[in-house]
C-alpha positions in Angstrom: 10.6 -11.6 1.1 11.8 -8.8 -0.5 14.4 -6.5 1.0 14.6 -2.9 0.8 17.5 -0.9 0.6 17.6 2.2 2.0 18.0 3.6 -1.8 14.7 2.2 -2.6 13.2 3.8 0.6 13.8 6.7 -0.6 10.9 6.1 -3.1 9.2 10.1 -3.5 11.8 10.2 -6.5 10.6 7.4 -8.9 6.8 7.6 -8.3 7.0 11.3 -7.9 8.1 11.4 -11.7 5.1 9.9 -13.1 2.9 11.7 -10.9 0.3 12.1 -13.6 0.3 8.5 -14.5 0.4 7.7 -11.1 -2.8 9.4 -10.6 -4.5 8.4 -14.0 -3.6 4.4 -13.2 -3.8 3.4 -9.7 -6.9 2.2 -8.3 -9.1 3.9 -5.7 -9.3 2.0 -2.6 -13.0 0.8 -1.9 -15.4 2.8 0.6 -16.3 -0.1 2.3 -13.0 -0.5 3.5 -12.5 3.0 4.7 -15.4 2.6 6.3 -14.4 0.0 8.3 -11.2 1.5 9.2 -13.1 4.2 10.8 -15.5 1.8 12.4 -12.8 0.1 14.4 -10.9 3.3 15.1 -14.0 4.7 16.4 -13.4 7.7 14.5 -15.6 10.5 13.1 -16.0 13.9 11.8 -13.6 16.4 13.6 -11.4 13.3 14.6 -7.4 14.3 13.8 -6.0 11.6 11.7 -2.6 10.9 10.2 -1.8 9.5 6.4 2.2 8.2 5.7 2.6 8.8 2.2 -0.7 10.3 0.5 0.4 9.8 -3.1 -1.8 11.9 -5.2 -4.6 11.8 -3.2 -6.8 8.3 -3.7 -7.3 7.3 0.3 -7.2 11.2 1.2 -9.7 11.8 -0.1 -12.1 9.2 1.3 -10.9 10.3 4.4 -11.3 14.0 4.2 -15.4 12.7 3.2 -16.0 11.7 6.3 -15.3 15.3 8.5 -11.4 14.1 9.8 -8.8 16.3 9.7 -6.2 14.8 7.9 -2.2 15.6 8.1 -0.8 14.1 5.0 2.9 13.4 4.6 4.2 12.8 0.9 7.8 13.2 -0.1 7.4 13.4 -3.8 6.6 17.7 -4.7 4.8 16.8 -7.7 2.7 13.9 -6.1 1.8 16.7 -3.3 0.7 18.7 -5.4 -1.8 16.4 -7.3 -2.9 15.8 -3.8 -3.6 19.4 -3.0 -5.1 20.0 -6.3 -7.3 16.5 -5.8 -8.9 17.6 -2.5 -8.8 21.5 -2.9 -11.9 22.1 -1.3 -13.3 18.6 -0.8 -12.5 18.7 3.5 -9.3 19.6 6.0 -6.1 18.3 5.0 -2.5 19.7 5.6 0.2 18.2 3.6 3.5 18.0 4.7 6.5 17.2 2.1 8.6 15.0 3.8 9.0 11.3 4.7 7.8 9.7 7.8 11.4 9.1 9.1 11.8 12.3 9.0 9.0 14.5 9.9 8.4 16.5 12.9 5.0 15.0 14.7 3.8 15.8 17.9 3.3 12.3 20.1 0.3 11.1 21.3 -1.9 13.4 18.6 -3.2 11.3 16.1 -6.7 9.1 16.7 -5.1 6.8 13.4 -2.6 6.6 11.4 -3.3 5.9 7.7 -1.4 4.4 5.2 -2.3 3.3 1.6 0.2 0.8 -0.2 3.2 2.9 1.3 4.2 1.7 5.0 6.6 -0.9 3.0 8.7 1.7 2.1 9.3 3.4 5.4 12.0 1.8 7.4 10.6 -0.8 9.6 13.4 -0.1 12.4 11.3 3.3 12.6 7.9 3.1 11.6 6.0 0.5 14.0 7.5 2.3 16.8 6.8 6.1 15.5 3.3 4.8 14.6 2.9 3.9 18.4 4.5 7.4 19.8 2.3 9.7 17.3 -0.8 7.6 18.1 -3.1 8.4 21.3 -3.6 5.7 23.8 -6.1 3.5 21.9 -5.8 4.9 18.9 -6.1 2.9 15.7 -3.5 1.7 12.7 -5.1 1.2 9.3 -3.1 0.1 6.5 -4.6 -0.9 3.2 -3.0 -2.1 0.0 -4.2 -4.6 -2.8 -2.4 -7.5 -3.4 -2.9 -10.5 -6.0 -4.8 -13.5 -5.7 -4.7 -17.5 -7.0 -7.8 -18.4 -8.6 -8.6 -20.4 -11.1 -10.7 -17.7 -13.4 -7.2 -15.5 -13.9 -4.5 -17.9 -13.1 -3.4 -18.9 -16.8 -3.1 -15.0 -17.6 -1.1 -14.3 -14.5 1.3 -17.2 -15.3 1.6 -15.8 -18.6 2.0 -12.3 -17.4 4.9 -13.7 -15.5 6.2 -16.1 -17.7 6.9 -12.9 -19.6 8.7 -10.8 -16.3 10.7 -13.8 -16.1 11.8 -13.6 -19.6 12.7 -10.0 -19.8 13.8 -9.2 -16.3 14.7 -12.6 -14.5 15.8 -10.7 -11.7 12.9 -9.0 -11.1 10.6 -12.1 -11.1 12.8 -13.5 -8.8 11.2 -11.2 -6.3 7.9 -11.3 -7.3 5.1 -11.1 -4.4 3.7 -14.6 -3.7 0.2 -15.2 -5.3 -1.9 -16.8 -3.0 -5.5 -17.7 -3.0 -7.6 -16.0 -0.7 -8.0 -19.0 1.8 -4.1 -18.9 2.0 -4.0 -15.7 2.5 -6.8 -15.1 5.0 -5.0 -18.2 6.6 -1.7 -16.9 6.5 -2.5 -13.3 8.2 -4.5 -14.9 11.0 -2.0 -17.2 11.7 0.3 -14.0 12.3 -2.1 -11.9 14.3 -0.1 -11.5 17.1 2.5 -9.2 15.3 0.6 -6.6 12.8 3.8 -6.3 11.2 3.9 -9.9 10.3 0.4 -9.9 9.2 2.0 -6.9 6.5 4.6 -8.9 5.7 2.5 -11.8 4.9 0.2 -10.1 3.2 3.2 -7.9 0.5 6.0 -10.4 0.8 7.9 -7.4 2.6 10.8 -8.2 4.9 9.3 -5.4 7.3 8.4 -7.9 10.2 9.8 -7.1 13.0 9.5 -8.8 16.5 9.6 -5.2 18.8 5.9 -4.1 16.9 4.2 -7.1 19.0 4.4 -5.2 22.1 3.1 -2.0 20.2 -0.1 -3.1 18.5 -2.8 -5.4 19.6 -5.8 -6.4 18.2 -5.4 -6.9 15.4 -8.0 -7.1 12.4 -8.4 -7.9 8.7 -10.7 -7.0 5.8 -10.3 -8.5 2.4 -12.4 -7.3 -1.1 -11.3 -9.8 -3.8 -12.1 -8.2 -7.4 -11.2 -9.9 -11.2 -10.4 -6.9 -13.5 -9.2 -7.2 -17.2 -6.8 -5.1 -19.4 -5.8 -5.1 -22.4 -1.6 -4.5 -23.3 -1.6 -1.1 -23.3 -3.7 -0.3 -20.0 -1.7 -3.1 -18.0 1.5 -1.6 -19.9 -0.1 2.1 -18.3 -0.2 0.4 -15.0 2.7 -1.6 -14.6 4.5 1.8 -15.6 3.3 3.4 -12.5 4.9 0.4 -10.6 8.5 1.0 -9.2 10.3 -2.3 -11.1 9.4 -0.4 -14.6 12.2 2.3 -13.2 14.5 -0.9 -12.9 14.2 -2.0 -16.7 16.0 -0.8 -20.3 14.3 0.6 -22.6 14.9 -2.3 -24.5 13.3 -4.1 -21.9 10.1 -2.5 -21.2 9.5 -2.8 -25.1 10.3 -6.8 -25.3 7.8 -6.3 -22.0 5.0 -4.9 -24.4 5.8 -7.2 -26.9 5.1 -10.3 -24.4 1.6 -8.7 -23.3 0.4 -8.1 -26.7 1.2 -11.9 -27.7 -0.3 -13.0 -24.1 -3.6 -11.3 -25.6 -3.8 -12.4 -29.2 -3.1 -15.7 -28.2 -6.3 -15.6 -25.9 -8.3 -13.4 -27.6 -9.5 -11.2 -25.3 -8.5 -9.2 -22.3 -5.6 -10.2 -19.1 -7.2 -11.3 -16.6 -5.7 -10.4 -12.7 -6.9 -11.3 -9.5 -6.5 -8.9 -7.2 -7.4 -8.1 -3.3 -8.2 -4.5 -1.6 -6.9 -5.8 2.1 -7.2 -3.9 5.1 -5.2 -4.3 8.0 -6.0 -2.1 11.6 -3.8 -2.5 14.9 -4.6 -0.6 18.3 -2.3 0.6 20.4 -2.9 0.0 24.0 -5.0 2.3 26.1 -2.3 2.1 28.9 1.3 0.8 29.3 5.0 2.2 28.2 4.1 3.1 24.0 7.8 2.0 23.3 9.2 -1.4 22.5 12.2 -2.9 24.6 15.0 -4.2 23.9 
């Protein structure tokens, strides 16, 4: 699984300096999902709702639709305020610049806590547990990401794709995220059910499990939204920029990288394909018992 430093935790820096292309690349996360995020929580309009790491916006926003006040933590400035400018008059949010580890949160405030391919980079010796203290009794974790899939309409291209990684960056590939297909995966996560922060590590290849969140969280639940989508070099060049191994690579590098992707598509004659999954994860907290994990 892949291991993050604390350096690398410290992530506001590198994605806050391509907060435009940030914004203009990354994919929304579906409504359906939200939706049922919300269902399980049992949340509504007026409900007061938490979001680790808000980005520019994408989740907020859906959130903010359906009447909850949202406080929104985001350590990157420029990536705030894309966020501010994003939902300036679209509902009640409050952002707060700083990192989860480090913010100031009242305990036992927050009907969920939201996070949108971000919890990976908090420090898992904090975050399961701080999710549990800012959380009411019974209140809700939802954590939602995509993730790539193994499936037979996409999988040449993604070999391909990295076939290339491997060539230019070996060490990066080396880390690479599994690719599973989505009986694995669905396999995989319910197998880990009892621990939502195995079921996140499963799901990311992140080396955020960690036994103590088992006596935090319980019922756990999944939601997956498998999509095929197609680009051509320079859009998955655009979004693979926005990706934080692209900080990691030589100039040199990310040019052989192009160089690979436009060979990839002459060679088959039309667009890369991907395989990718929207996932959604939710956790409750208990309605009674201690909040805190022991030793």
């Amino acid at each position: 699984m892949t291991q993050l430093p604390e350096s690398a935790r410290r992530y506001g820096k590198v994605f806050d300096e391509i907060a435009a292309e940030y914004d203009r690349r990354r994919p929304a996360y579906p409504d359906e999902l939200i939706a049922q995020a919300c269902r399980v929580a049992g949340i509504g309009s007026g409900d007061h709702v938490l979001e680790v790491g808000c980005g520019s916006g994408q989740l907020t926003r859906g959130l903010t639709a359906r009447g909850l006040h949202v406080t929104a933590l985001e350590p990157g400035t420029s990536l705030m305020a894309l966020a501010r400018q994003n939902l300036e008059g679209a509902g009640e949010a409050e952002f707060v610049n700083a990192r989860f580890e480090d913010a100031l949160l009242p305990r036992g405030q927050f009907q969920a806590v939201f996070s949108a391919s971000a919890f990976h980079w908090v420090d898992p010796e904090v975050s399961w547990q701080k999710t549990a203290d800012v959380l009411v009794p019974g209140g809700t974790l939802a954590l939602v990401q995509y993730c790539g899939l193994e499936e037979p309409r996409s999988k040449p291209d993604q070999e391909a794709a990295l076939a290339a990684i491997k060539k230019v960056a070996p060490d990066i590939a080396a880390t690479w995220p599994a690719y599973r297909d989505l009986d694995a995966t669905l396999a995989g996560m319910e197998q880990r059910r009892g621990n939502v922060s195995q079921v996140w590590a499963w799901l990311g290849s992140y080396d955020i499990g960690r036994d103590y969140a088992a006596r935090l969280f319980g019922d756990v639940q999944v939601a997956v939204m498998p999509k095929l989508i197609e680009h051509t070099p320079d859009e998955l060049n655009a979004l693979l920029n926005t990706m934080s191994f692209y900080a990691r690579l030589s100039t040199g590098q990310r040019q052989a990288l192009e160089r690979e992707h436009q060979a990839i598509y002459e060679r088959l004659g039309r667009p890369i394909r991907a395989s990718t999954a929207a996932a959604l994860v939710t956790a409750r907290r208990p309605l009674s018992g201690p909040g805190r994990a022991g030793p």
